[in-house]
N, C-alpha and C positions, 0 to 999 in steps of 0.2 A: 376695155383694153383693146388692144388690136385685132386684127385679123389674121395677120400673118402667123400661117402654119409653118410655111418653112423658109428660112432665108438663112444665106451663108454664115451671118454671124450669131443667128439662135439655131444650128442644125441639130443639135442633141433636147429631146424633149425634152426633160427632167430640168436642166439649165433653164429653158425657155419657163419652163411652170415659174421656176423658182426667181426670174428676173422678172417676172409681170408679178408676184406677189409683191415682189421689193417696192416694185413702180407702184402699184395697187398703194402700200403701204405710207407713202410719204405725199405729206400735206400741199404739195406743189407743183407745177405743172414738168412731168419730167418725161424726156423721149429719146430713146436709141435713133440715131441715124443714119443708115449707110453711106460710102462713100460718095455718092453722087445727093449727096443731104436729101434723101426720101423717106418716111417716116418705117421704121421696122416696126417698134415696138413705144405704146405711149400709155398715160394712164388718164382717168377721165378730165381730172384738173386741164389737163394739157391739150385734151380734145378741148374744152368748154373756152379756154386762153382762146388757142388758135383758129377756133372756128365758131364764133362770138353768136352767129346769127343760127345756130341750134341743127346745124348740120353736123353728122356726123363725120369723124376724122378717119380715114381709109390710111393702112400700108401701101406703101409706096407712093403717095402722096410728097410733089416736093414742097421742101422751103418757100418755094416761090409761090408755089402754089396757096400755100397756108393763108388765111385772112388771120395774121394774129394781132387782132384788135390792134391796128393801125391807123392814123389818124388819115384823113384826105381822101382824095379821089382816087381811081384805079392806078394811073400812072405816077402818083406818093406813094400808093400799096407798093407797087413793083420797083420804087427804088426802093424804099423800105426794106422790101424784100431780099433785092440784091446786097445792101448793105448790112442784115443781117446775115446773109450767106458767108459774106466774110469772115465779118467778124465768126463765128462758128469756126471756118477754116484755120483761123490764126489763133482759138481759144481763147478768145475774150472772157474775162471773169466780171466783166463791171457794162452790157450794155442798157439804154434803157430804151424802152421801147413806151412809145406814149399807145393807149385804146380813144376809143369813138367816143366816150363817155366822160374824158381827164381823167382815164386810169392811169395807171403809171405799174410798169412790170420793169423788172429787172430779170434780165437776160445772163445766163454761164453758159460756156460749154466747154467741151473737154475730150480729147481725144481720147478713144476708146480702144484700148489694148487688144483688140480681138478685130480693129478697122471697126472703121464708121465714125461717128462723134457721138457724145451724150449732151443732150439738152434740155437745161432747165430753165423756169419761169416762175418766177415769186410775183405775184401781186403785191407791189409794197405802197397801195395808196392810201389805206387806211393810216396809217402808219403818218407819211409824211405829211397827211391832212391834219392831223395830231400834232403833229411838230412844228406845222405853218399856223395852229390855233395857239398852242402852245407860246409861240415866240410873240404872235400878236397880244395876245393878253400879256406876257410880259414888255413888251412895249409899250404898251396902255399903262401899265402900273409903272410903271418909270416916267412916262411925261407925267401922272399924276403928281407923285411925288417931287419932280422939278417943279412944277408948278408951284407949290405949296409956298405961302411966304414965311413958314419957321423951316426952322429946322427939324428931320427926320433921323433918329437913331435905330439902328434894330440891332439885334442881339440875342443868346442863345441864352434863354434862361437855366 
């Protein structure tokens, strides 16, 4: 979890325990952010996203600053970086953020009732590596069957 003992938008302990349990709890990479997009509160998913190369993730840490598995050299990092700052500002529910490796992460974020933003990250690469195997074997089985010189029927027994 984080470090941050006290920041404006976690000031009451109790809250604070119970928002890092929550974040503790869910399978995805998820982060309080303050207004100026610095990290208050994250969970490890979200450390291990944004900081690929096994450094740890510190509070108050900005956006910019994060390596969240982006693809390119330093100045892709920092537009990267800018253009996820945005989108965050404007609540984006649909960004994708490609990693070093052809990850593929999908980006939400969402303004937080108490200031700052919320930010999450799904690793969705398994997934669409699935669905790009997926479409290819059915593409295979479809020229198969065009090819064929009879005819093919199928049917639900």
């Amino acid at each position: 979890m984080s470090d941050a003992q006290s920041h404006p938008l976690i000031e009451d302990a109790g809250a604070r325990i119970m928002l890092e349990d929550l974040l503790s709890a869910a399978d995805y990479g998820v982060a309080l952010l303050d207004e100026d997009l610095r990290l208050v509160l994250f969970n490890e998913t979200f450390s291990t996203y944004a900081f690929p190369d096994g450094s740890p993730a510190k509070a108050g840490c900005s956006i910019q600053e994060m390596r969240l598995r982006l693809r390119g050299d330093a100045a892709d990092g920092a537009e990267e970086g800018e253009r996820l700052a945005e989108a965050i500002r404007n609540g984006s529910r649909d960004l994708w953020l490609n990693g070093p490796e052809g990850e593929s992460f999908r980006a939400s974020s969402k303004r937080a009732q108490s200031g700052g933003y919320l930010l999450s990250l799904t690793d969705e690469t398994a997934r669409l590596r699935a669905e790009s195997t997926t479409s290819a074997q059915l593409e295979a089985i479809s020229e198969f069957v065009n090819s064929l010189e009879e005819g093919v029927s199928v049917w639900d027994a």
